[in-house]
C-alpha positions, 0 to 999 in steps of 0.5 A: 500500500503506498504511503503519503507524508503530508506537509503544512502548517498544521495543528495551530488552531487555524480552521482555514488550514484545517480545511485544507488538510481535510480537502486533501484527504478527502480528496485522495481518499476519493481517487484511491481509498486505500491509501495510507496517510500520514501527517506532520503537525505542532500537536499531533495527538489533536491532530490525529483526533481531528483527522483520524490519521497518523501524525507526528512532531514537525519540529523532531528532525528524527520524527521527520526523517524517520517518517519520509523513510517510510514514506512513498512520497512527500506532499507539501500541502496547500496554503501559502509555505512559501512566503517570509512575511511573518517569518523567514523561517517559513522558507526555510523549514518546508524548503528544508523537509523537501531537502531531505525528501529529495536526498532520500530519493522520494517524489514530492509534490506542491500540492494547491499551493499560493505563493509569497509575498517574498520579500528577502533575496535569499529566500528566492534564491533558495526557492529557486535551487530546490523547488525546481527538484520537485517533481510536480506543482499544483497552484491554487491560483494562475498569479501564484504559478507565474510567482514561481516562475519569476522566482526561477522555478521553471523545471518542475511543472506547473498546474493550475487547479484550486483550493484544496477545500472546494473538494469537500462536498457541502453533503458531507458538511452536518447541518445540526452542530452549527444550528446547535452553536447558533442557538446558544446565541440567536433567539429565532434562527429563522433570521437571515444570518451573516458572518463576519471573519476579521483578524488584526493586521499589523497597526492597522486600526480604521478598517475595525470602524468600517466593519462596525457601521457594515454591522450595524447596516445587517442589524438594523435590516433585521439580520443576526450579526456573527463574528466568527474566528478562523484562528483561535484564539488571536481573531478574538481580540479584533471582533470584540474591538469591532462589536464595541464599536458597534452602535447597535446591540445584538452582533453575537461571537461564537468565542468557544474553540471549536473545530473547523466542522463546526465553523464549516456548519455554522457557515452553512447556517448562513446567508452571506459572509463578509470575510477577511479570512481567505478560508471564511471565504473559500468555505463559503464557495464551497457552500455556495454562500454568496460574499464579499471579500476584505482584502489585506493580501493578494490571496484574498483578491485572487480568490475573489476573482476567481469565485466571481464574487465582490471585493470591498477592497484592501483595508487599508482604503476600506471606506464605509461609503463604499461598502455599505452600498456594495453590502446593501446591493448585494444581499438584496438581490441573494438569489442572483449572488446564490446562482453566481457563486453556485456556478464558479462553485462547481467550476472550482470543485472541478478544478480543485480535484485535479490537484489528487489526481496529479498526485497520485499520477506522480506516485505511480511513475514513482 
């Protein structure tokens, strides 16, 4: 039975890359039931609780190299690991496993991934030198697969698919815990629902303002206002700052740490999403929830773009009047954003999928 080491940054509370390490499973599952997975995470026992799966310690380079001796191939698995933002190290460690992959011999894959911002020479030349040794790419986005190129990346092949997350089948995403969580804070639940994801980003401060008068608009249209955390505990602090600005009384936070399925299932409660988070907004995709995205990186307006839904622009020149006008006009025609996001939905999906199947393509000739 052949084994696949997954590699990401996982098991740090982050339901957006929760998502993806699902979609992944779920997605070469479907193409190859018996496959054996295997993952690196920061807690390994929540991890495999949450997925059913071995994993192991990403900091233990005996763990490390141990695991990917007894591997059929590397995976390093969505989101954005090449990017020196929030640190350099980040280069450096997943550069670093896929050393290590390569020099025992194993196949590894790029699996949906996003790329940069990169910011340090050194980090472009290293992406350079051992990410043209991988054997295949998949981007989750065409911006991204011309990131690699310009960084010198132009050996290993290049796919564009999507994000690992829009695998997952709005079916296989329960409707009972979510309306479990939501009536602990709503008193009729057969109010219109929006969720509202929000993190802090460097000093910026104004945007937090703007969110309280876009709140205020869905309370005093008579919706149920939910801020809702992808990363826990740190979007906490922001969403309790932007409800007190809030002028009117009733926005709810779901403030409990909870798994992604049941961030997954309160979002299939909802009827629109305002999101700054890419995974509140990938997740809504997937559940063709109609939304507006708020950028601060260029993930986010790449995954707009491609879900052919509305962006209110980066926060830094997020300005209220130009987006309680775009939030008004949209949820006020929801059957028509319903019929455009359940479109790009599927076209997503599709090309979600292709990612597993290169994979394991790229297993076989191995």
């Amino acid at each position: 039975m052949s084994r696949i080491l997954i590699s990401g940054y996982y098991g740090f509370n982050n339901a957006g890359d929760d998502v993806v390490l699902y979609g992944i499973i779920s997605a070469l599952r479907r193409e190859q039931p018996n496959i054996s997975l295997a993952v690196l995470s920061n807690q390994p026992d929540r991890t495999t609780s949450l997925f059913g799966i071995p994993a192991y310690n990403r900091w233990s380079l005996p763990v490390i190299m141990r695991e990917l001796m007894k591997s059929d191939m590397l995976v390093m698995g969505g989101g954005t690991l090449m990017q020196d933002v929030t640190s350099p190290r980040s280069v450096l460690y997943y550069l670093g496993i896929v050393t290590i992959a390569k020099m025992l011999g194993k196949p590894v894959v790029f699996y949906a991934q996003g790329f940069g911002p990169i910011l340090k020479r050194i980090s472009r030349t290293l992406i350079k030198r051992v990410v043209n040794r991988v054997d295949v790419i998949t981007v989750r986005d065409y911006e991204s697969g011309d990131d690699f190129k310009a960084c010198g990346v132009t050996k290993a092949p290049i796919y564009v698919t999507a994000d690992p997350a829009m695998t997952i089948s709005p079916s296989d995403v329960s409707d009972e815990r979510g309306q479990e969580l939501l009536r602990g804070l709503f008193p009729d639940l057969t109010t219109p629902l929006v969720a509202i994801s929000v993190r802090d980003w460097k000093q910026e401060q104004a945007f937090k303002q703007v969110i309280a008068r876009a709140s205020d608009m869905f309370v005093e249209k008579g919706w149920n206002v939910l801020f809702l955390p992808m990363h826990f505990p740190s979007d906490l602090a922001p969403s309790r700052e932007i409800i007190g600005m809030m002028r009117s009384a009733g926005a709810q936070l779901l403030d409990a740490s909870v798994t992604f399925h049941d961030i997954m299932s309160v979002l299939k409660q909802c009827d629109y999403v305002v999101g700054m988070r890419l995974h509140s907004l990938i997740l809504a995709c997937m559940l063709q929830t109609p939304f507006t995205g708020i950028s601060y990186d260029p993930k986010i307006d790449r995954f707009v773009e491609r879900a052919g839904m509305p962006s209110a622009g980066h926060i830094t020149q997020l300005d209220e009047s130009f987006l309680l006008p775009l939030l008004e006009e949209r949820i006020s025609q929801l059957d028509r954003e319903r019929e455009i996001i359940k479109e790009h939905s599927r076209i997503l999906a599709q090309e979600a999928s292709k990612s597993s199947e290169l994979v394991l393509k790229a297993l076989r000739r191995s």
